[in-house]
C-alpha positions as CSV (number, residue, x, y, z in Angstrom):
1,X,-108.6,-22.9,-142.3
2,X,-107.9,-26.5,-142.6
3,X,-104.6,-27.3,-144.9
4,X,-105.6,-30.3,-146.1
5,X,-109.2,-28.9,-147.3
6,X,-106.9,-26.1,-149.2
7,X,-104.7,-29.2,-150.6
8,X,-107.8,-31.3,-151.2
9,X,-109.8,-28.3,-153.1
10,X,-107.2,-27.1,-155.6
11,X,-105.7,-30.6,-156.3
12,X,-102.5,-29.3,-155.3
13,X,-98.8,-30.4,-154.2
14,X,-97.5,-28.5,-151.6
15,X,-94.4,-27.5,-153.7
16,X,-97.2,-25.7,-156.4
17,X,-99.2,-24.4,-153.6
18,X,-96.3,-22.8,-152.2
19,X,-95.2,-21.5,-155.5
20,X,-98.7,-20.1,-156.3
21,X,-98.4,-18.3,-153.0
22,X,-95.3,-16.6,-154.4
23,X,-96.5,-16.1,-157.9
24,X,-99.4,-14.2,-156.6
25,X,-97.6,-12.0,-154.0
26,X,-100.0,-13.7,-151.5
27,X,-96.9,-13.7,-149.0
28,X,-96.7,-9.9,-148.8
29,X,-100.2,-9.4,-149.4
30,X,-101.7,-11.7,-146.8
31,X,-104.2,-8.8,-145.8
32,X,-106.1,-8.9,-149.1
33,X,-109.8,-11.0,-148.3
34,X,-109.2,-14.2,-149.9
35,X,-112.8,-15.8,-150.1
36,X,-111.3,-19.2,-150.4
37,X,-115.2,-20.7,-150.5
38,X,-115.2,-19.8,-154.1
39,X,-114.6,-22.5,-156.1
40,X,-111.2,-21.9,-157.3
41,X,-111.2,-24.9,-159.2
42,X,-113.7,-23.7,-161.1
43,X,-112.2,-20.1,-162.1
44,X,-109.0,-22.2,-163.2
45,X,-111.4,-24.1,-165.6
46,X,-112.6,-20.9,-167.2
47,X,-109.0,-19.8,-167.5
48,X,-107.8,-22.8,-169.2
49,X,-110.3,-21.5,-172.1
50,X,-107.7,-18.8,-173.0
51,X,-109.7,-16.3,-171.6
52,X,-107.2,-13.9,-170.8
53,X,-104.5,-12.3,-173.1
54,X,-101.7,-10.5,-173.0
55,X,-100.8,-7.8,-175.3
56,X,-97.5,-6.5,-174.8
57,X,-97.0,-3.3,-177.3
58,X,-93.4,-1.6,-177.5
59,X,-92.7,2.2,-178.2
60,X,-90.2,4.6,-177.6
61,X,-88.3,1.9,-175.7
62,X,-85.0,0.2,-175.5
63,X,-86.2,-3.2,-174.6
64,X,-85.0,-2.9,-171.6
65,X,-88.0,-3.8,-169.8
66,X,-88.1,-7.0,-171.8
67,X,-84.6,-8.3,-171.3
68,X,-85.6,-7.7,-167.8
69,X,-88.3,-9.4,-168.3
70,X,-86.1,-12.9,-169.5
71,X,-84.3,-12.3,-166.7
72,X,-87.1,-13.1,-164.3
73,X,-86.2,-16.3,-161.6
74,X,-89.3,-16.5,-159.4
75,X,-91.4,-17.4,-162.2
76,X,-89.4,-17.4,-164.9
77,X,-90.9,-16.4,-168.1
78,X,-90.5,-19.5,-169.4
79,X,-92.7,-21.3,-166.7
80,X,-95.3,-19.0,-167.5
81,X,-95.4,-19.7,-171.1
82,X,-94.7,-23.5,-171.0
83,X,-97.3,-23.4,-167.9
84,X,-94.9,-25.5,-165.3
85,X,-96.4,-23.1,-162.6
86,X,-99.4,-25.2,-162.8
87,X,-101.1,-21.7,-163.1
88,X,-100.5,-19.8,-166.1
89,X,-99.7,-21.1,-169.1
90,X,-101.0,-22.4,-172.9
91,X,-104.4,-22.4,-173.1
92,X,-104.8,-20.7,-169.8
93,X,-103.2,-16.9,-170.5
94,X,-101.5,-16.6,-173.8
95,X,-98.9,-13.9,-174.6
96,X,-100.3,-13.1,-177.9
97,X,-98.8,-10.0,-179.0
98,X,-94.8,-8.8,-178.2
99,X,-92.8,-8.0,-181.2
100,X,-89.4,-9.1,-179.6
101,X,-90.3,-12.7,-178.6
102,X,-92.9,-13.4,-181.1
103,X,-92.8,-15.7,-183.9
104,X,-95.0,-13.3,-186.4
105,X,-93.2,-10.8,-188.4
106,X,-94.4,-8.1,-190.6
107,X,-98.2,-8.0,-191.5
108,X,-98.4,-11.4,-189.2
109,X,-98.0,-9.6,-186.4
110,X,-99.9,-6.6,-187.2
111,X,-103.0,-8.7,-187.9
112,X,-103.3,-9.6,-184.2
113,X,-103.5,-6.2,-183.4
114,X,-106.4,-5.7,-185.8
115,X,-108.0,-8.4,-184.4
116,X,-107.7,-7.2,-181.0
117,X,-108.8,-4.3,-182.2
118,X,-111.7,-5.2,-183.6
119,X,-112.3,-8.2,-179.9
120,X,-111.5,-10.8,-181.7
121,X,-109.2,-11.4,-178.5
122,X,-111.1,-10.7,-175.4
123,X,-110.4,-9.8,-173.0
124,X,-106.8,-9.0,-172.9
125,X,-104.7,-7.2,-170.6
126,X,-102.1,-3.7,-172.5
127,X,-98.8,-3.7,-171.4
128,X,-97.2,-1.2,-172.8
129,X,-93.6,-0.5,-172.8
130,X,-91.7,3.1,-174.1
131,X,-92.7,6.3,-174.3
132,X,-95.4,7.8,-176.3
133,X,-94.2,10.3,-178.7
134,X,-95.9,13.2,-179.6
135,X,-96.6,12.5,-183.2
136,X,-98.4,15.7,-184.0
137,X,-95.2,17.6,-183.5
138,X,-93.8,15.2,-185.5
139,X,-96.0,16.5,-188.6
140,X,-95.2,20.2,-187.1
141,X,-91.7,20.0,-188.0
142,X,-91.5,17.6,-190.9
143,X,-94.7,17.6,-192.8
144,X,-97.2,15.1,-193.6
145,X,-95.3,12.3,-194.0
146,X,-93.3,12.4,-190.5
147,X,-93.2,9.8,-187.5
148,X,-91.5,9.4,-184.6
149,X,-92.5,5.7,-184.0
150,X,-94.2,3.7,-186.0
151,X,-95.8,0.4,-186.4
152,X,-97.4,-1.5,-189.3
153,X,-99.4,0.6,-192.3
154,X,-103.1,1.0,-193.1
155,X,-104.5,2.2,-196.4
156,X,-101.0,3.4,-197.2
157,X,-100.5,5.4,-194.4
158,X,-98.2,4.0,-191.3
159,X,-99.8,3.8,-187.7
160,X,-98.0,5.4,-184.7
161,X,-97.6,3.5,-181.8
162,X,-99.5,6.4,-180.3
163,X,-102.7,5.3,-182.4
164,X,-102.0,1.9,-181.6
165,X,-102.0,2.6,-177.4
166,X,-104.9,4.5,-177.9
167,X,-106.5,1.7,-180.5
168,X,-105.7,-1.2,-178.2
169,X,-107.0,0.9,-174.4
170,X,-110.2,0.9,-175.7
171,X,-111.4,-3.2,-175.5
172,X,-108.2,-4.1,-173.3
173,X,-109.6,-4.5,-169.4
174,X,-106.6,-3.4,-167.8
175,X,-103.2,-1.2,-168.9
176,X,-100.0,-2.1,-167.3
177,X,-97.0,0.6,-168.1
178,X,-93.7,-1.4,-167.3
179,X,-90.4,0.9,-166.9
180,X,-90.5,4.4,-166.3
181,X,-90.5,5.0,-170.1
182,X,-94.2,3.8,-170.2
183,X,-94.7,5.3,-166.7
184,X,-93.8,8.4,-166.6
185,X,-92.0,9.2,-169.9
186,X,-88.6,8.5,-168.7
187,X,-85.2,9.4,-170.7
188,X,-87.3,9.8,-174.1
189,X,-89.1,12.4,-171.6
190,X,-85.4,14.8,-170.8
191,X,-85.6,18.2,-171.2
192,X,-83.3,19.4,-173.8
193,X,-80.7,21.6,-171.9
194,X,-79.2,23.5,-174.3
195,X,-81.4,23.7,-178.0
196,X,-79.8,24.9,-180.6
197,X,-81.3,27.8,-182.5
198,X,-83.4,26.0,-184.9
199,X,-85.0,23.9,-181.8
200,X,-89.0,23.6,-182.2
201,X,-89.9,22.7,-178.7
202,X,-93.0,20.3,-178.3
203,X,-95.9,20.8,-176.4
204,X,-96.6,17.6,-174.1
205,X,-93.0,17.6,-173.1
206,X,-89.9,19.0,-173.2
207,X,-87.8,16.2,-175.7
208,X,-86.8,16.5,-178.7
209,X,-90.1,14.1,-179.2
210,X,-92.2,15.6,-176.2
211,X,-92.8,12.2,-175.1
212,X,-94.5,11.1,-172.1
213,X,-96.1,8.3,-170.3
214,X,-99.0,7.0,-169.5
215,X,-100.1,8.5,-166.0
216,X,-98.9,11.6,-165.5
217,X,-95.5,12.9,-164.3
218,X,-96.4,15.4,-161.1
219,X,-92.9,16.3,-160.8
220,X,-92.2,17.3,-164.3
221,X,-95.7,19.1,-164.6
222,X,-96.3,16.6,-167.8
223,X,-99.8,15.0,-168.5
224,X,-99.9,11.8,-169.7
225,X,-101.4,9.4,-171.8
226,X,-104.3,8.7,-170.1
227,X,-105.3,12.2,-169.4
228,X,-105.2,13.3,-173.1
229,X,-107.7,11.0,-175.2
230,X,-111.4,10.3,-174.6
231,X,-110.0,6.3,-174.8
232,X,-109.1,6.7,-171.6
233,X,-111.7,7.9,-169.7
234,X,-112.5,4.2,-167.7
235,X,-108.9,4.4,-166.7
236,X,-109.1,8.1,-165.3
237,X,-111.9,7.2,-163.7
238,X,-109.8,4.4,-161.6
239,X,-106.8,6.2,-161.2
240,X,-109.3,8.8,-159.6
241,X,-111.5,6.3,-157.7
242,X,-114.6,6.8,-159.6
243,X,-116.4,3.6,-159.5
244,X,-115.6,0.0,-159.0
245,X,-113.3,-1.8,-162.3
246,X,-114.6,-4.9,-163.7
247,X,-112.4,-6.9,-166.2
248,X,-114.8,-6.6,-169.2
249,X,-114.2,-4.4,-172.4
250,X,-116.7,-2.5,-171.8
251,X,-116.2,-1.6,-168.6
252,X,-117.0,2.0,-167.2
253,X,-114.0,1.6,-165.2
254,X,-110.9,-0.1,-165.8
255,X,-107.2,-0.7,-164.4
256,X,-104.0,0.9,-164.8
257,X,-101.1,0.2,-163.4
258,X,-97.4,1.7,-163.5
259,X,-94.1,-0.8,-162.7
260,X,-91.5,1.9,-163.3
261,X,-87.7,1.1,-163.5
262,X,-85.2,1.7,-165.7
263,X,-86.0,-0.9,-166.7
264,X,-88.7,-2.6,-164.7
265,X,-87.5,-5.8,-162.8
266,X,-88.9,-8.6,-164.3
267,X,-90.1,-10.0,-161.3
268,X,-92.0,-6.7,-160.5
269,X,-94.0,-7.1,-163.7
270,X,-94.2,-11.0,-163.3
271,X,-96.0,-10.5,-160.0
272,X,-98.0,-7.6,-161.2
273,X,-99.5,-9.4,-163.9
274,X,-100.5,-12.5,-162.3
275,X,-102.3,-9.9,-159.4
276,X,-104.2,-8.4,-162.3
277,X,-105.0,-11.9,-163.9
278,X,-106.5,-13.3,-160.5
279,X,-108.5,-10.2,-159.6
280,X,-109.8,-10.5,-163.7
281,X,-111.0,-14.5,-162.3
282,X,-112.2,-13.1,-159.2
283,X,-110.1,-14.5,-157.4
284,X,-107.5,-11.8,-155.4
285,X,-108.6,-8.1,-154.8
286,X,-106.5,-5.6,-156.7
287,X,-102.7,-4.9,-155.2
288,X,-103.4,-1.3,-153.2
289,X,-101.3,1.2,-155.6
290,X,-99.7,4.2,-154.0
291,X,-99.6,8.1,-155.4
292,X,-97.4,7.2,-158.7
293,X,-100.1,4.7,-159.4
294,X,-97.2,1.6,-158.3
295,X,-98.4,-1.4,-156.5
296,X,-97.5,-0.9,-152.2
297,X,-96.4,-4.2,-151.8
298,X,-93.5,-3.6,-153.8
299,X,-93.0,0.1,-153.6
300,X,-93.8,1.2,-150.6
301,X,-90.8,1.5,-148.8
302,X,-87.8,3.1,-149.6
303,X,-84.7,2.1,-150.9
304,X,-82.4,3.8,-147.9
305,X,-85.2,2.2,-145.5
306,X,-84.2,-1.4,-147.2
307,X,-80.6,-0.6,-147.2
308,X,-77.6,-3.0,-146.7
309,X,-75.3,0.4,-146.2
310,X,-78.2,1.7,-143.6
311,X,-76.4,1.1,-140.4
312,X,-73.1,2.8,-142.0
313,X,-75.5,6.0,-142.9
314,X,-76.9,6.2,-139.2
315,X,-73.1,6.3,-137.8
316,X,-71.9,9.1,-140.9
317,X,-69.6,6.6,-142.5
318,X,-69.9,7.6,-145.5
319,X,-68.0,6.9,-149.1
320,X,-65.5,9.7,-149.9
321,X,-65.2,9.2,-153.8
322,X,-67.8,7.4,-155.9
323,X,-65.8,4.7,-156.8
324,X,-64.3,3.5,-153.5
325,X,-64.5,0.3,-152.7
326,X,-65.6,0.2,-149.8
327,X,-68.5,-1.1,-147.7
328,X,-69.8,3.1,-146.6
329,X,-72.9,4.4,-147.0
330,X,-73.2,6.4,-150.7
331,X,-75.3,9.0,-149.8
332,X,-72.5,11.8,-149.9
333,X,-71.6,10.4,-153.7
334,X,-75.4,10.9,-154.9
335,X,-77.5,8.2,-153.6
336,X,-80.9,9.4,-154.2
337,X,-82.5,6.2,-151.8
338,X,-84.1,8.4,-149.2
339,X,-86.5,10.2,-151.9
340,X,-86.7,6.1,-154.0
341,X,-89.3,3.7,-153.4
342,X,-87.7,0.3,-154.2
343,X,-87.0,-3.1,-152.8
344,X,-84.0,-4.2,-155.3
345,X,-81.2,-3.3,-153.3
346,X,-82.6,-5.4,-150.6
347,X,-84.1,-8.5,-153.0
348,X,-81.8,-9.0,-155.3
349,X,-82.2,-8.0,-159.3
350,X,-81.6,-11.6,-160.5
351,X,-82.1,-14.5,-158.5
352,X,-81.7,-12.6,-155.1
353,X,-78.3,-11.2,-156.3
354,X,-77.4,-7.7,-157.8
355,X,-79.1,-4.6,-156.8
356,X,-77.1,-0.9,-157.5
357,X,-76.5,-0.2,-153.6
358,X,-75.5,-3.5,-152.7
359,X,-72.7,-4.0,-155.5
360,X,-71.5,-0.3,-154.5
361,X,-73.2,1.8,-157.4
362,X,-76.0,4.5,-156.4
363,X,-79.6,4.4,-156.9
364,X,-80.4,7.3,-159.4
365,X,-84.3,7.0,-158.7
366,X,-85.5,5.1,-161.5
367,X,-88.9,3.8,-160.4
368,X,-89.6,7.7,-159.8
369,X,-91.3,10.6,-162.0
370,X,-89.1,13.0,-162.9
371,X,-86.7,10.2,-163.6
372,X,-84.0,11.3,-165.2
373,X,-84.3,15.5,-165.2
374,X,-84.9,16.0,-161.2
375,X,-82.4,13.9,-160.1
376,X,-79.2,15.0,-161.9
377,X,-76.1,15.2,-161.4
378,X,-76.6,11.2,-160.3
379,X,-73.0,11.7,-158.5
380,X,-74.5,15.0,-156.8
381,X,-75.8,14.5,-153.2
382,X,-79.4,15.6,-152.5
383,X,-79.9,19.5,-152.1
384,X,-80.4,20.6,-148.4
385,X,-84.3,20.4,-147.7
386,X,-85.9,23.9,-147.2
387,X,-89.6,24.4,-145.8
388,X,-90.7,26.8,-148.8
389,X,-91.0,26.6,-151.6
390,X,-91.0,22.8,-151.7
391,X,-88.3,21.3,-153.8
392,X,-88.9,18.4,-156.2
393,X,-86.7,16.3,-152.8
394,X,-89.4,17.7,-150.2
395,X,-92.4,17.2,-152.1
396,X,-91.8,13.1,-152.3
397,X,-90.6,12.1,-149.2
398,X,-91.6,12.6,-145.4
399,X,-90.9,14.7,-142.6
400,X,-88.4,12.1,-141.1
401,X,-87.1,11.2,-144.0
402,X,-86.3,15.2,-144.4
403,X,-84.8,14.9,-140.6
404,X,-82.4,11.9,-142.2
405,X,-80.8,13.8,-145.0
406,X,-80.3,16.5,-142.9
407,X,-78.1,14.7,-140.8
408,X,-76.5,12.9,-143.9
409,X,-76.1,16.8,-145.4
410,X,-74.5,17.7,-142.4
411,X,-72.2,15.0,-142.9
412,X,-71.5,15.0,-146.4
413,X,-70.2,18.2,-145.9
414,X,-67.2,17.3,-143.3
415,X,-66.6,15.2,-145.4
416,X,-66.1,17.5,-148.4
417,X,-63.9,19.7,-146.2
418,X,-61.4,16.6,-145.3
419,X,-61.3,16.2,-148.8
420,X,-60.1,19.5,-149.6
C-alpha cells in the first residue's frame, strides 16, 4: 500500500503514525488483517463521542498494578489521558472510574458505578485489579455483618467488591484482569502452610480469604471468577471459543483478558487496552491469547528464551550464591525463566531499563498461575523433571525446554558440590 494514501487518509504526521503503530502493538502484530479500506477516519469520529469507557475497579490489591501503571513510557498514562497520542484521549476514551487517580471521593465515586450499572455509561471496558475474596466465608466465620473487601453501601448494607465485579461484568463488553492478583488470585490466593487450630479453611481457595482470580488457576486446581456466576457466561463462552464477541452490552459473547505480573507492567496493560479499544471500533482483530488467557505477542516466549544471561546458561556458568555480583546465568540460585513467559528482562520495565534478570535478581514467575505457591523456595532451583506423574514444572513448559533444565540440573549440582 501506498504511504502517502496511509498519510493522506488519517491526516497524520509521520511521528503520530509511527507512534500509533507502537500504541497499537501493530509492530509485533503485523500478521493481524488490517482492512485499511475502512474508513478509519470515520471510526476515530465515533470515538471522539466518548463511546468507550474505562472502568478500572480495585480489590484485594496492593496497587501495584497501578503504580505500574504511572510508570508506563511508551504511552505514558498521561498522553492517554491528556490525548497527545493523537488517539486516545478526552472525549475519545475516558477513564471514568479508578479510585486511586480519581477526583471523586466517597458516594461521588460510587455513583458512577451505579450508573454504569444501570448503562448510563456504555459501553465500557472492566479492568479489574486484586483478588476476589470469598465473601461468603467471610459471613461463615464472622457473622452477618463480616467483609473482606468492601466498597461503598446500599440500603445500609456495604457492597463487596465481589458484587461489584459481578455487578459491573454484566453491561461492560470486555474484562481485562491486570496482575496476577486479578488473574489468577495471586499472593491473596497462598495456601496457608501451617493453620493454627482454630483455622476455618475456605472453599474457593486455600487463603485465609479463599481468594481467587478471574480465570481460573490450572495449576492450583482453583476456579475462578468467571466460572462461578451466571454473569459470566458471555465471557466463558470466549475463553472457550463459543461464538464470535461483539463489543456491545449485550453481547452473547464477550472478552476477557488476563495481563498477569506482580504487578503488571504498565506498558503490558497500556498496549492491551488500546488492542481491545480498536477491535471495539472495528478497527484491529483481537491480540491471539495463549492457554493462561495472556495476549502471544507479549507472552509468548519465555523469559530464559529472552535472556541477557542466556549464552552464560548454554556454557554452565552459572552464579554460585544468589547475591554474587556477577554477570552468570541464575538458574542454579532459583531462576524459574525456563517455565516464565515474559519479555521484561529483555524490554526493559521502565523506559527500556530494569528487568529482574538483567539487574542480577531472579524471575520468581509472576505472570504465571500458581504464582506464588508452586514456585517456592524463589532461591530454590527447579526440581529435576520426571516423565510421570507430571510436576507443576513439566506440565507448563515443553519438551526442549525439559532437555534445558536438565542440563542446567546437571550443572547446578557440580556446582553445589564445589561449594561444599
Amino acid at each position: 500500500m501506498n504511504e502517502n494514501y496511509i498519510f493522506d487518509k488519517i491526516r497524520l504526521s509521520r511521528r503520530d503514525f509511527l507512534k500509533f503503530m507502537t500504541v497499537t502493538s501493530i509492530t509485533t502484530t503485523l500478521y493481524m488483517s488490517l482492512n485499511w479500506t475502512k474508513t478509519i477516519r470515520a471510526a476515530m469520529n465515533e470515538v471522539k463521542n466518548g463511546s468507550i469507557n474505562i472502568i478500572w475497579f480495585e480489590a484485594q490489591d496492593c496497587a501495584g498494578d497501578t503504580i505500574a501503571l504511572l510508570d508506563a513510557t511508551y504511552p505514558e498514562l498521561l498522553d492517554v489521558l491528556l490525548g497527545t497520542t493523537h488517539i486516545v484521549g478526552p472525549g475519545m476514551v475516558k477513564l471514568l472510574y479508578h479510585q486511586t487517580v480519581m477526583p471523586q471521593w466517597g458516594e461521588n465515586a460510587v455513583d458512577i458505578l451505579r450508573k454504569a450499572e444501570k448503562g448510563e455509561f456504555d459501553p465500557y471496558v472492566l479492568v479489574v485489579e486484586g483478588a476476589l475474596p470469598e465473601e461468603e466465608h467471610a459471613r461463615g466465620i464472622g457473622g452477618e455483618n463480616a467483609y473482606f473487601c468492601v466498597v461503598g453501601e446500599e440500603h445500609g448494607k456495604l457492597i463487596t467488591c465481589t458484587e461489584w465485579v459481578r455487578r459491573l461484568a454484566k453491561r461492560a463488553i470486555a474484562i481485562v484482569a491486570v496482575g496476577n492478583c486479578a488473574s489468577y488470585g495471586g499472593i491473596p490466593a497462598n495456601e496457608v502452610k501451617e493453620p493454627p487450630p482454630e483455622y476455618v479453611p475456605a472453599s474457593w481457595s486455600k487463603a485465609p480469604t479463599g481468594s481467587i482470580g478471574i480465570f481460573d488457576d490450572p495449576i492450583r486446581k482453583y476456579k475462578g471468577l468467571i466460572n462461578r456466576y451466571v454473569e459470566f457466561e458471555p465471557y466463558r463462552n470466549f475463553i472457550n471459543g463459543i461464538g464470535v464477541p461483539e463489543p456491545r452490552p449485550d453481547s452473547k459473547v464477550k472478552v476477557a483478558i488476563a495481563v498477569p505480573g506482580c504487578p503488571a507492567n504498565g506498558n503490558a496493560i497500556l498496549k492491551t487496552l488500546a488492542c481491545i479499544i480498536l477491535w471495539a471500533l472495528d478497527l484491529l482483530p483481537l491480540p491471539e491469547l495463549d492457554q493462561y488467557w495472556r495476549p502471544k505477542f507479549i507472552y509468548g516466549s519465555t523469559v530464559h528464551e529472552q535472556c541477557p544471561r542466556a549464552g552464560s546458561y548454554a556454557a554452565g556458568d552459572l552464579r554460585k550464591y544468589p547475591g554474587d555480583n556477577d554477570y552468570r546465568c541464575l538458574f542454579a540460585v532459583g531462576c524459574k525463566g525456563p517455565v516464565s513467559n515474559c519479555p521484561w528482562n529483555k524490554l526493559g520495565w521502565v523506559n527500556g531499563i530494569g528487568g529482574p534478570t538483567r539487574t542480577g535478581g531472579i524471575c520468581i514467575a509472576c505472570t504465571m498461575p500458581g504464582f506464588t505457591d508452586e514456585y517456592e523456595p524463589f532461591f530454590k532451583p527447579l526440581p529435576a523433571p520426571t516423565p510421570e506423574p507430571f510436576t507443576v514444572m513439566t506440565a507448563t513448559i515443553g519438551a526442549s525446554a525439559i532437555a534445558g533444565i536438565g542440563i542446567g540440573i546437571a550443572i547446578a549440582r557440580k556446582v553445589k558440590k564445589e561449594r561444599e
